[in-house]
N, CA, C and O atoms as a GROMACS GRO file, in nm:
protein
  504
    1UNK      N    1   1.773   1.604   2.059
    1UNK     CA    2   1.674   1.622   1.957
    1UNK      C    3   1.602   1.492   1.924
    1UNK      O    4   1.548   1.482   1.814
    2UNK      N    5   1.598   1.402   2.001
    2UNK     CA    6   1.599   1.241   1.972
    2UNK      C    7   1.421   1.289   1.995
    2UNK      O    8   1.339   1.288   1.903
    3UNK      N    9   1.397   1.320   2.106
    3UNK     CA   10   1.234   1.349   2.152
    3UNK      C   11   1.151   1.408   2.082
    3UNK      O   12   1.029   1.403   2.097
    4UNK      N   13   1.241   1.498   1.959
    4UNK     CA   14   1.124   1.630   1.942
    4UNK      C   15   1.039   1.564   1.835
    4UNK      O   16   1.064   1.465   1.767
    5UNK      N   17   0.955   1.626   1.838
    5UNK     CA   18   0.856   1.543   1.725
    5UNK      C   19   0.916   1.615   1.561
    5UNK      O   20   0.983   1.712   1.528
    6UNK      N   21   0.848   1.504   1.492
    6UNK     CA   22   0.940   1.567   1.325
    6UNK      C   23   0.813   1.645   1.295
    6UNK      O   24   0.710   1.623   1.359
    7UNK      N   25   0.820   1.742   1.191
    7UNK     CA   26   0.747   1.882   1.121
    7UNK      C   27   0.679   1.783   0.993
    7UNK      O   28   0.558   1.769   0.979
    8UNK      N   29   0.780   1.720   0.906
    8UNK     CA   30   0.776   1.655   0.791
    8UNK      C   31   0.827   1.544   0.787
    8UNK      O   32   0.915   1.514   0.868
    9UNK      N   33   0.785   1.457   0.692
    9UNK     CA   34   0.881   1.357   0.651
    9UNK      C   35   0.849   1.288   0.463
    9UNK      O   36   0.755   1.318   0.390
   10UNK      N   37   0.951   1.206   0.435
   10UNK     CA   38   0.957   1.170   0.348
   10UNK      C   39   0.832   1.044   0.318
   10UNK      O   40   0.828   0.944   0.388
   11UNK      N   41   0.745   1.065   0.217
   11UNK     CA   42   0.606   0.975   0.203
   11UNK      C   43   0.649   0.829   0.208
   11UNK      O   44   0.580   0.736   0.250
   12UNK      N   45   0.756   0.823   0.166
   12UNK     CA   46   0.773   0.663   0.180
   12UNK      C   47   0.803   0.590   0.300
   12UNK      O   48   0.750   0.488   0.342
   13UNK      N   49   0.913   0.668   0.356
   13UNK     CA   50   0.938   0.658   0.480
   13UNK      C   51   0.799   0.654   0.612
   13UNK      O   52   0.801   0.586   0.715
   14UNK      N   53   0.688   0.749   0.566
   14UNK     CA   54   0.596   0.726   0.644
   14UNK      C   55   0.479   0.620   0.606
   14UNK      O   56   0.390   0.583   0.683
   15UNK      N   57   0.494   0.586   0.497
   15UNK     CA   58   0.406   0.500   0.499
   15UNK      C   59   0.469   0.351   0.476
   15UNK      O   60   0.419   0.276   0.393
   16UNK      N   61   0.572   0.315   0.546
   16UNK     CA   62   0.656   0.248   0.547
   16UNK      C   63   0.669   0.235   0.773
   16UNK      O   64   0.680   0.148   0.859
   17UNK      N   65   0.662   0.310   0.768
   17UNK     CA   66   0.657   0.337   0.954
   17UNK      C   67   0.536   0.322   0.989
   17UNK      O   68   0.524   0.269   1.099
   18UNK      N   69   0.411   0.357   0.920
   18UNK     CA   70   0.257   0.311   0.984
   18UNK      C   71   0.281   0.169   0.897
   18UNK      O   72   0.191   0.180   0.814
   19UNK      N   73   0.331   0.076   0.874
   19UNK     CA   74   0.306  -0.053   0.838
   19UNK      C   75   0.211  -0.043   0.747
   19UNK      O   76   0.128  -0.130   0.773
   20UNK      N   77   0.168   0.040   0.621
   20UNK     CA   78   0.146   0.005   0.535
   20UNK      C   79   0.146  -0.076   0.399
   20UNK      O   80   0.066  -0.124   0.319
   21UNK      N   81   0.293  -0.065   0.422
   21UNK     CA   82   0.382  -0.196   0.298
   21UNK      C   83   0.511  -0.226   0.428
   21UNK      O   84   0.551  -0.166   0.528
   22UNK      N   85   0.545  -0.353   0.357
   22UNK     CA   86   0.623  -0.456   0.476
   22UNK      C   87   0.732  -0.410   0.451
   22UNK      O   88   0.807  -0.452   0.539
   23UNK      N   89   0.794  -0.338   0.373
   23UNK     CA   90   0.945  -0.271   0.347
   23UNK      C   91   0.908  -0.139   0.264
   23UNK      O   92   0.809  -0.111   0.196
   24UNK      N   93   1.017  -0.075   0.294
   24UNK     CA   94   1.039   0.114   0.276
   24UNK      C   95   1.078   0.093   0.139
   24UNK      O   96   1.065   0.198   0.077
   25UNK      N   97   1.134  -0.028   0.048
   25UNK     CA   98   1.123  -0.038  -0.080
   25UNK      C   99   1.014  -0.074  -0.158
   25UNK      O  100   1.019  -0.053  -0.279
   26UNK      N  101   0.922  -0.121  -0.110
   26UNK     CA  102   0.809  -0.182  -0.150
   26UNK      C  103   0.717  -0.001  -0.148
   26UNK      O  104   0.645   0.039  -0.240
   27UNK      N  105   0.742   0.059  -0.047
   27UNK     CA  106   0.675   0.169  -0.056
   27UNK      C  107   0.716   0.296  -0.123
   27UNK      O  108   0.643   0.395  -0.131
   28UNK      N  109   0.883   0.283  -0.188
   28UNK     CA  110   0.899   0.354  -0.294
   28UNK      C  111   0.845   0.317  -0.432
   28UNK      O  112   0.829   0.405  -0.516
   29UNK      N  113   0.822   0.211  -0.453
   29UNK     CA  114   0.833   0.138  -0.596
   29UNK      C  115   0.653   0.145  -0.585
   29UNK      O  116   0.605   0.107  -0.692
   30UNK      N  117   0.583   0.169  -0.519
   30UNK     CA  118   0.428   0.235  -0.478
   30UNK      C  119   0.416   0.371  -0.558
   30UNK      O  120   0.343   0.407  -0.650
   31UNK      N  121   0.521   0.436  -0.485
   31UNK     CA  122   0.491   0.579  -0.553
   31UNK      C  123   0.567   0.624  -0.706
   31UNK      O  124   0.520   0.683  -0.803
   32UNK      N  125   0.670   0.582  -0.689
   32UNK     CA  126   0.755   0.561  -0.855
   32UNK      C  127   0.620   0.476  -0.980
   32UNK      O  128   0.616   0.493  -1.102
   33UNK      N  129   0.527   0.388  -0.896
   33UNK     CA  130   0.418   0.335  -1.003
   33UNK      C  131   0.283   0.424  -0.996
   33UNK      O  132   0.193   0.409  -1.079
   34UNK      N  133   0.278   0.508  -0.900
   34UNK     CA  134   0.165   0.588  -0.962
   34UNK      C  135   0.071   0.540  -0.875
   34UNK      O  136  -0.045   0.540  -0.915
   35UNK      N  137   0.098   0.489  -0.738
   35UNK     CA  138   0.005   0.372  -0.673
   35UNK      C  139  -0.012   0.495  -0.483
   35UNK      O  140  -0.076   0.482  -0.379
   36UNK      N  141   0.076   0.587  -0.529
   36UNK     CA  142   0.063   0.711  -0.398
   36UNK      C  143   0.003   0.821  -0.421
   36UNK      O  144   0.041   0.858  -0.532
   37UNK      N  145  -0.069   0.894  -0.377
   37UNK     CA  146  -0.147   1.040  -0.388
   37UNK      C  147  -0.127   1.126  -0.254
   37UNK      O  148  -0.191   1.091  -0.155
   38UNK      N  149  -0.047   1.228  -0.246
   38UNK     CA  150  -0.074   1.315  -0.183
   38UNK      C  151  -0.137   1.470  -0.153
   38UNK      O  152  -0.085   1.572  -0.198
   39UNK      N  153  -0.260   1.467  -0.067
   39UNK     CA  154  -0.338   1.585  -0.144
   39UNK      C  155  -0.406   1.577  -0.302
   39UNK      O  156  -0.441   1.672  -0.373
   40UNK      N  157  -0.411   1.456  -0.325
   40UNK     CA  158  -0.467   1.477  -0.428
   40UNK      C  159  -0.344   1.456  -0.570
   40UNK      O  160  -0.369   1.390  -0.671
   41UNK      N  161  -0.262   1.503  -0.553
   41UNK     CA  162  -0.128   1.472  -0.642
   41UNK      C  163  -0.040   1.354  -0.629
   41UNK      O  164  -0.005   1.291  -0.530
   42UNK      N  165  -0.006   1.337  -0.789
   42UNK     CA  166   0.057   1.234  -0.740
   42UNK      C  167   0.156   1.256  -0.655
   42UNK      O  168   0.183   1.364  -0.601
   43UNK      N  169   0.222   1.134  -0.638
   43UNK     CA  170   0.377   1.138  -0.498
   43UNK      C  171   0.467   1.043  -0.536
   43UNK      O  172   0.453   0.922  -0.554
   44UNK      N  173   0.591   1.138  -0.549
   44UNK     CA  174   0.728   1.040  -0.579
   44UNK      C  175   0.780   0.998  -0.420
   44UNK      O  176   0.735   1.049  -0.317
   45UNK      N  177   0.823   0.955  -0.423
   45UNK     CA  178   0.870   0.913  -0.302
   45UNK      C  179   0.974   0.980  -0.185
   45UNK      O  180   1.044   0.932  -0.096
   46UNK      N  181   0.947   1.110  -0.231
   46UNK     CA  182   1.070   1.193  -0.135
   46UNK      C  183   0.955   1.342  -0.113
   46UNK      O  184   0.991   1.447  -0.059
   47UNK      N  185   0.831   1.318  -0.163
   47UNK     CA  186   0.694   1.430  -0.116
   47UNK      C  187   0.725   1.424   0.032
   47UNK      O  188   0.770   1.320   0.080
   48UNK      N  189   0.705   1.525   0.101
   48UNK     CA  190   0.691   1.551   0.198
   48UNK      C  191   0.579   1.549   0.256
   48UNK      O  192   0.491   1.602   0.188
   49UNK      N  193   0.535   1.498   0.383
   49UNK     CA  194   0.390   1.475   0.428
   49UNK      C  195   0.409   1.558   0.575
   49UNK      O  196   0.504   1.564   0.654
   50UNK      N  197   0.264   1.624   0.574
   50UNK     CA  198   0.282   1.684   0.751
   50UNK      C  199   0.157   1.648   0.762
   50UNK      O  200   0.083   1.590   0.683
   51UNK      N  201   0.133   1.700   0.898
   51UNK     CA  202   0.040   1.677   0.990
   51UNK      C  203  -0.114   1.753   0.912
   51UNK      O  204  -0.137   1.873   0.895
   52UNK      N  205  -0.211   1.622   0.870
   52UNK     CA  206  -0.326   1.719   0.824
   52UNK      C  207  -0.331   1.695   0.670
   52UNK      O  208  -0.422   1.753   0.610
   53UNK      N  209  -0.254   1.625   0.604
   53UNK     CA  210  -0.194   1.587   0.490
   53UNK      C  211  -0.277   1.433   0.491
   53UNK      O  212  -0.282   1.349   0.580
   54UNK      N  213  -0.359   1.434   0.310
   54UNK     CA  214  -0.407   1.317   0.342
   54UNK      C  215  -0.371   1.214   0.221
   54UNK      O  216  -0.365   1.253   0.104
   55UNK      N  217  -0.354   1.118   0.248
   55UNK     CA  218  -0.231   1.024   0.167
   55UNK      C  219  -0.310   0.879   0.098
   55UNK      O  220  -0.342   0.783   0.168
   56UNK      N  221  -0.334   0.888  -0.070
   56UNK     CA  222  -0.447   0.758  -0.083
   56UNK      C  223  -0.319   0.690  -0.125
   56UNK      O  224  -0.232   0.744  -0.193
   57UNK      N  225  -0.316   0.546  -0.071
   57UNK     CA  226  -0.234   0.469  -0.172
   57UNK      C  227  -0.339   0.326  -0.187
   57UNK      O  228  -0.439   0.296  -0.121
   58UNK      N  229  -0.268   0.251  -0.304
   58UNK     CA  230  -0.336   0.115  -0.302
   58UNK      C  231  -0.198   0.018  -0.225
   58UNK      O  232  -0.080   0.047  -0.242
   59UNK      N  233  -0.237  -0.076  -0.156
   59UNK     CA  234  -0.184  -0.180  -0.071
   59UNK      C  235  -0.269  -0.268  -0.130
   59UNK      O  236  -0.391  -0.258  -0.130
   60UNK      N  237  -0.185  -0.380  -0.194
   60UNK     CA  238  -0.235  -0.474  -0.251
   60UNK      C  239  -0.352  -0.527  -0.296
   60UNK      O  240  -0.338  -0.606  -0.388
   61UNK      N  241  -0.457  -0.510  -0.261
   61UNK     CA  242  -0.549  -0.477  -0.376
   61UNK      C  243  -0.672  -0.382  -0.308
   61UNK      O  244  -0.791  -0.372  -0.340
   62UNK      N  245  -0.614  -0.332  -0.229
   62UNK     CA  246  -0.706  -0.209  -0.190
   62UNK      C  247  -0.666  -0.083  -0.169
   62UNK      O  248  -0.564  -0.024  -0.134
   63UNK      N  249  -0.788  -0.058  -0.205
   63UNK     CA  250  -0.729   0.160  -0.209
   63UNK      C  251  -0.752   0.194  -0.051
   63UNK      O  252  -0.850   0.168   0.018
   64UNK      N  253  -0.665   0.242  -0.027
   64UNK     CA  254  -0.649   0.313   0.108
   64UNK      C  255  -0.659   0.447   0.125
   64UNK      O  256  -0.581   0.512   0.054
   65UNK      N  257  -0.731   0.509   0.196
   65UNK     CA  258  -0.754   0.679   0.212
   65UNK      C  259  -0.694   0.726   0.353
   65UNK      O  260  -0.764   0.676   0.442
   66UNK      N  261  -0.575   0.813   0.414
   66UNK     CA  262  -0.539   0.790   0.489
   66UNK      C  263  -0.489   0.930   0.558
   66UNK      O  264  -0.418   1.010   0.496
   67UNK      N  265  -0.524   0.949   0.669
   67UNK     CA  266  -0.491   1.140   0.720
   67UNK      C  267  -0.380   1.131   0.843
   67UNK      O  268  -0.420   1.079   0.947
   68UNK      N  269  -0.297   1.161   0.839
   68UNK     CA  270  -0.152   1.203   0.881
   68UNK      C  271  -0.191   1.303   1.012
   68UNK      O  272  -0.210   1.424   1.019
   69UNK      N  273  -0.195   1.214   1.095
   69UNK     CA  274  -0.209   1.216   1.248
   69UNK      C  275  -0.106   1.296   1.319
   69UNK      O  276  -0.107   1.406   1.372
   70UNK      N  277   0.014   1.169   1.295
   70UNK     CA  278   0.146   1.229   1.352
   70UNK      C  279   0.251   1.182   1.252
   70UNK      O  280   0.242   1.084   1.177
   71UNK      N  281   0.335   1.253   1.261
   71UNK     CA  282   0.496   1.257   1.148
   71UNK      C  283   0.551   1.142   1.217
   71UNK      O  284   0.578   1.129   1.336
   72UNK      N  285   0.568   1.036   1.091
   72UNK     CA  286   0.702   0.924   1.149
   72UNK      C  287   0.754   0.894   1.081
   72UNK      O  288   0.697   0.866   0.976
   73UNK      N  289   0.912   0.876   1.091
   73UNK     CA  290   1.026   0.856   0.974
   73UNK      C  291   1.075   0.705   1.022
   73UNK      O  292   1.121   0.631   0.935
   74UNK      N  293   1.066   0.657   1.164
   74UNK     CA  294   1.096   0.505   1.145
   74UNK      C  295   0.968   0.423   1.189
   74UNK      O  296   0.864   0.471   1.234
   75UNK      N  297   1.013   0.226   1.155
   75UNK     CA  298   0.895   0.149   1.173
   75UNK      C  299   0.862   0.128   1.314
   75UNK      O  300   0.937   0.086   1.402
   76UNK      N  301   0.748   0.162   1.323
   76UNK     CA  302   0.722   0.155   1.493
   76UNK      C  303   0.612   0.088   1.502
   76UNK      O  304   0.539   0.090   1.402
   77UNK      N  305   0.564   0.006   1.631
   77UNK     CA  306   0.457  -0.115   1.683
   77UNK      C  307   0.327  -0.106   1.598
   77UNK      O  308   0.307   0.008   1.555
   78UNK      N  309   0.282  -0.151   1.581
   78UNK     CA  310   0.153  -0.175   1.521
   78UNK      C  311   0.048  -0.081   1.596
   78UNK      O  312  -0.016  -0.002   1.526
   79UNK      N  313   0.027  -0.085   1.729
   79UNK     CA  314  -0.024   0.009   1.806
   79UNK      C  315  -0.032   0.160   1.788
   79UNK      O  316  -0.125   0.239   1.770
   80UNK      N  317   0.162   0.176   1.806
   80UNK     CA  318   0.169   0.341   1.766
   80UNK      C  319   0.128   0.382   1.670
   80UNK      O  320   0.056   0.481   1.656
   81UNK      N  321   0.190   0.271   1.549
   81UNK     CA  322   0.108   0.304   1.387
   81UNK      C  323  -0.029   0.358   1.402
   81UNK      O  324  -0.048   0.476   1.370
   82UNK      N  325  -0.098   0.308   1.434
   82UNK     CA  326  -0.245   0.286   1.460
   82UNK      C  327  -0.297   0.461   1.485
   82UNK      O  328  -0.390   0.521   1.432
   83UNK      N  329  -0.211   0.502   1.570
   83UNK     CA  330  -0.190   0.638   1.672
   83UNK      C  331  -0.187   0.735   1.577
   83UNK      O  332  -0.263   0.831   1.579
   84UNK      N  333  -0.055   0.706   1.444
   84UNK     CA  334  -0.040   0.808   1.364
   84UNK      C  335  -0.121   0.866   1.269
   84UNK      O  336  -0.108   0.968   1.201
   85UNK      N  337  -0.241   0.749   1.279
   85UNK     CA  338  -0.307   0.774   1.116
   85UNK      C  339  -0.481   0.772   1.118
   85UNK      O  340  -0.536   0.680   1.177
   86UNK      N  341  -0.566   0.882   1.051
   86UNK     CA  342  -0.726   0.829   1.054
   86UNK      C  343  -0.768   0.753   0.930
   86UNK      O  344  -0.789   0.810   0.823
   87UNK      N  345  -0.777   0.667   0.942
   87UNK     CA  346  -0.852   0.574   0.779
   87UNK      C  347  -0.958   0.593   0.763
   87UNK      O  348  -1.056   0.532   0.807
   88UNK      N  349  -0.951   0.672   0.704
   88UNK     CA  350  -1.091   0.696   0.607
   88UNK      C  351  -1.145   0.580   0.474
   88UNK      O  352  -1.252   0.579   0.411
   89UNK      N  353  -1.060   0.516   0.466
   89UNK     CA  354  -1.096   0.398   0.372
   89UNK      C  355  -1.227   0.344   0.380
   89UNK      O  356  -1.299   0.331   0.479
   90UNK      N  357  -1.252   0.308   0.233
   90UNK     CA  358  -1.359   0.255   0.264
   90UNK      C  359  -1.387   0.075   0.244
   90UNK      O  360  -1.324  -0.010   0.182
   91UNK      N  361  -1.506   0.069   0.326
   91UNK     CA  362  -1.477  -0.081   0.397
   91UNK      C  363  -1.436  -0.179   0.301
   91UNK      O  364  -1.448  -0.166   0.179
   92UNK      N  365  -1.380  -0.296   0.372
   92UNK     CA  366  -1.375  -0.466   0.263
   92UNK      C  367  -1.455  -0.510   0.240
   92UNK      O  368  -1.531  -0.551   0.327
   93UNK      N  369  -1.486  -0.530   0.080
   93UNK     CA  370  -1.590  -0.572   0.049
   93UNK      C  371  -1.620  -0.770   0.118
   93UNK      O  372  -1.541  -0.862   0.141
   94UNK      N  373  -1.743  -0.758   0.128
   94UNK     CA  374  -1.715  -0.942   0.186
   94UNK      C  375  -1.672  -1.022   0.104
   94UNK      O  376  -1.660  -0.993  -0.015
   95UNK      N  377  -1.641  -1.137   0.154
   95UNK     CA  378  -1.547  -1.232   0.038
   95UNK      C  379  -1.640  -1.272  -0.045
   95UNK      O  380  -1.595  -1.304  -0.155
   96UNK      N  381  -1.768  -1.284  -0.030
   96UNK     CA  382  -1.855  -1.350  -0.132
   96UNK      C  383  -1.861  -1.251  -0.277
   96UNK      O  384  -1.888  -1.291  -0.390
   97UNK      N  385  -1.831  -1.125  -0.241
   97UNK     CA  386  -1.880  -1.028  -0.358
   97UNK      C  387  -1.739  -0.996  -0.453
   97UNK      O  388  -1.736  -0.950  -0.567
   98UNK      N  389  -1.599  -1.047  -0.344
   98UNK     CA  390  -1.519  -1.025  -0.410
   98UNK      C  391  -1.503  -1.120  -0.560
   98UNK      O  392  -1.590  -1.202  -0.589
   99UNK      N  393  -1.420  -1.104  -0.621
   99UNK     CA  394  -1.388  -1.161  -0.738
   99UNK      C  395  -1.289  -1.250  -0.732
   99UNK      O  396  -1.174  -1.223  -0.700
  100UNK      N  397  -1.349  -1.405  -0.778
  100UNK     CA  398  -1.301  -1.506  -0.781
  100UNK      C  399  -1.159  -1.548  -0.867
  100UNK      O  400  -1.170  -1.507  -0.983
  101UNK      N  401  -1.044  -1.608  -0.848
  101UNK     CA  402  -0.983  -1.589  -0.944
  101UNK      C  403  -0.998  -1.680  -1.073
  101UNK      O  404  -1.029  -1.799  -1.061
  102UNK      N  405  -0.984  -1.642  -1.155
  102UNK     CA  406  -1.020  -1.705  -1.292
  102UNK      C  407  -0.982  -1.819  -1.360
  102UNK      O  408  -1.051  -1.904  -1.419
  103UNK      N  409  -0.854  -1.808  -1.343
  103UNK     CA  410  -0.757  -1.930  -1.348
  103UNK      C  411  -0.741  -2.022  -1.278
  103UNK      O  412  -0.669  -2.014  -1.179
  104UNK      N  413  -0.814  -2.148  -1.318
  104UNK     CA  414  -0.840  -2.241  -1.204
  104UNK      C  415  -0.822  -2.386  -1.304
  104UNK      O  416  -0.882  -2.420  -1.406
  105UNK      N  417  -0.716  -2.449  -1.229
  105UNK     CA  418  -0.652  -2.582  -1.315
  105UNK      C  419  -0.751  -2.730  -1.257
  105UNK      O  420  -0.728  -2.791  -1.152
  106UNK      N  421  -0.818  -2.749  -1.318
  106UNK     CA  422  -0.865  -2.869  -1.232
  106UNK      C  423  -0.718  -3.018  -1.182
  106UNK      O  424  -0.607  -3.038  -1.230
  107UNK      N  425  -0.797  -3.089  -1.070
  107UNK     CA  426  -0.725  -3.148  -0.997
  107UNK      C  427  -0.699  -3.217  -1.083
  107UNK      O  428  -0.773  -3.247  -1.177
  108UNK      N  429  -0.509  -3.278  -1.048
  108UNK     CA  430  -0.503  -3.397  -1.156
  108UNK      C  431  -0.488  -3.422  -1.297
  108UNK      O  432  -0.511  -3.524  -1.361
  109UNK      N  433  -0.428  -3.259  -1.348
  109UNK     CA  434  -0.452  -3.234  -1.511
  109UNK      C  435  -0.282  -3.239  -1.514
  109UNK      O  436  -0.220  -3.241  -1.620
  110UNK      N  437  -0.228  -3.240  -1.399
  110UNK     CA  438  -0.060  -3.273  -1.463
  110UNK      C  439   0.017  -3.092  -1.440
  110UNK      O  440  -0.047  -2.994  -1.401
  111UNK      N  441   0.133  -3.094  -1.469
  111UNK     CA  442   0.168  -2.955  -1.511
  111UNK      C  443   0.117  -2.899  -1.612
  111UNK      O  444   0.076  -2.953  -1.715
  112UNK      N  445   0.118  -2.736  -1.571
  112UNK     CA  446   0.100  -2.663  -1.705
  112UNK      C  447   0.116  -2.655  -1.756
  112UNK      O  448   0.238  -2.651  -1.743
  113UNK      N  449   0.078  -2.630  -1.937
  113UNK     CA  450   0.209  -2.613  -2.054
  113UNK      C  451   0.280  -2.472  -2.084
  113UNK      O  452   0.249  -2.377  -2.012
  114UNK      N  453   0.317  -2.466  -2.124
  114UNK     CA  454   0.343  -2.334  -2.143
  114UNK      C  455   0.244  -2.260  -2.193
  114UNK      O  456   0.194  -2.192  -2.103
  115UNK      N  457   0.195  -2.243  -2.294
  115UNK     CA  458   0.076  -2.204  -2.319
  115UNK      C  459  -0.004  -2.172  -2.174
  115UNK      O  460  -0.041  -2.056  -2.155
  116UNK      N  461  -0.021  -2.238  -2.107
  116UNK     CA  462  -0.099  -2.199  -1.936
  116UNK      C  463  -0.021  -2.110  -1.868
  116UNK      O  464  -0.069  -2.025  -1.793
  117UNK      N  465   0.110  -2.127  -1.890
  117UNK     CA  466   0.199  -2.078  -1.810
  117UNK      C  467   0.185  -1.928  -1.867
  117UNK      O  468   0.179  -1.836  -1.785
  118UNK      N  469   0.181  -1.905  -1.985
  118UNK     CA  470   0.187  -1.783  -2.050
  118UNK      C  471   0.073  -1.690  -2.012
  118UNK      O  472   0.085  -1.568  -2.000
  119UNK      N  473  -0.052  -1.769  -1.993
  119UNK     CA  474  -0.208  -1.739  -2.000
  119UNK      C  475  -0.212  -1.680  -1.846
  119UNK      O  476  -0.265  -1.576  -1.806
  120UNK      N  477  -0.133  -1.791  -1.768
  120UNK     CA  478  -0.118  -1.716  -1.618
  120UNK      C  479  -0.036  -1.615  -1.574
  120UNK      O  480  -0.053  -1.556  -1.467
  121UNK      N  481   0.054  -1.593  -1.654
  121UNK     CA  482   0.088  -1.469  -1.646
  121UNK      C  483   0.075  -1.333  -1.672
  121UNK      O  484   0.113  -1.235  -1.608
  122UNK      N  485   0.008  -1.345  -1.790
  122UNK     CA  486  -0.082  -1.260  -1.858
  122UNK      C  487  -0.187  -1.204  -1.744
  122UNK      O  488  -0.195  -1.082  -1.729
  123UNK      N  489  -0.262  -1.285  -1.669
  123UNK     CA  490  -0.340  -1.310  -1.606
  123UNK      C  491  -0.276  -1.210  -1.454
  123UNK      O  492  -0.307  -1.095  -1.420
  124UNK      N  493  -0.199  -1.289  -1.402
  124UNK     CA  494  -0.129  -1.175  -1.297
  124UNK      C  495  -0.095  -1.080  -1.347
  124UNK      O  496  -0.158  -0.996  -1.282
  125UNK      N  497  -0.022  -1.012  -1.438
  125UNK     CA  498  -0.033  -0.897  -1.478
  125UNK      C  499  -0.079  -0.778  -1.475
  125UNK      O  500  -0.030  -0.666  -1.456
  126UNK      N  501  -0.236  -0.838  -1.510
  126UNK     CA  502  -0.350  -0.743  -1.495
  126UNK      C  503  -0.392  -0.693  -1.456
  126UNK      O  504  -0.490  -0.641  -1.508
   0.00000   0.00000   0.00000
């Protein structure tokens, strides 16, 4: 049964096998935050995905739109990945239009104080 192709699989597990997030924990703690959609609904991390099934998640700071090619439950080459999935995403914006980050220490001002430290965290947060 090693050959047969799978029917279903678990959302994390597959988007964890097309190399979407770099670990199968990183891609539960995706859908446990509200950061997976399947069909349109949200997705805990044990949704089942088949073939034809289309899957938005955000990957670090982009939204991904993504249609379920072929069923995969482990991590496989970058290539095959490639095989399993149609991206419908839409494009990267160029770096000029993206958004600069805000928090910017000029050279030579020493460590932060806390107060900065607080402000920058605040700041990642967001």
């Amino acid at each position: 049964m090693a050959g047969e192709p799978l029917e279903s699989t678990r959302v994390d597990r597959w988007l964890w096998g097309v190399r979407l997030y770099k670990t199968r924990s990183l891609a539960t703690d995706a859908c446990r935050g509200g950061h997976v959609r399947v069909n349109g609904g949200a997705a805990k991390p044990a949704t089942t995905v088949r073939i034809g099934d289309r899957v938005e998640a955000t990957a670090g700071e982009r939204e991904r739109v993504l249609e379920v090619v072929r069923v995969i439950d482990k991590r496989v080459s970058a290539t095959v990945a490639a095989e399993c999935l149609v991206d419908h995403s839409p494009p990267v914006p160029p770096k000029e239009d993206r958004i600069p980050p805000v928090f910017i220490r000029d050279v030579g001002t020493g460590r932060p104080t806390k107060r900065d430290r607080r402000d920058l965290d605040r700041f990642r947060r967001s």
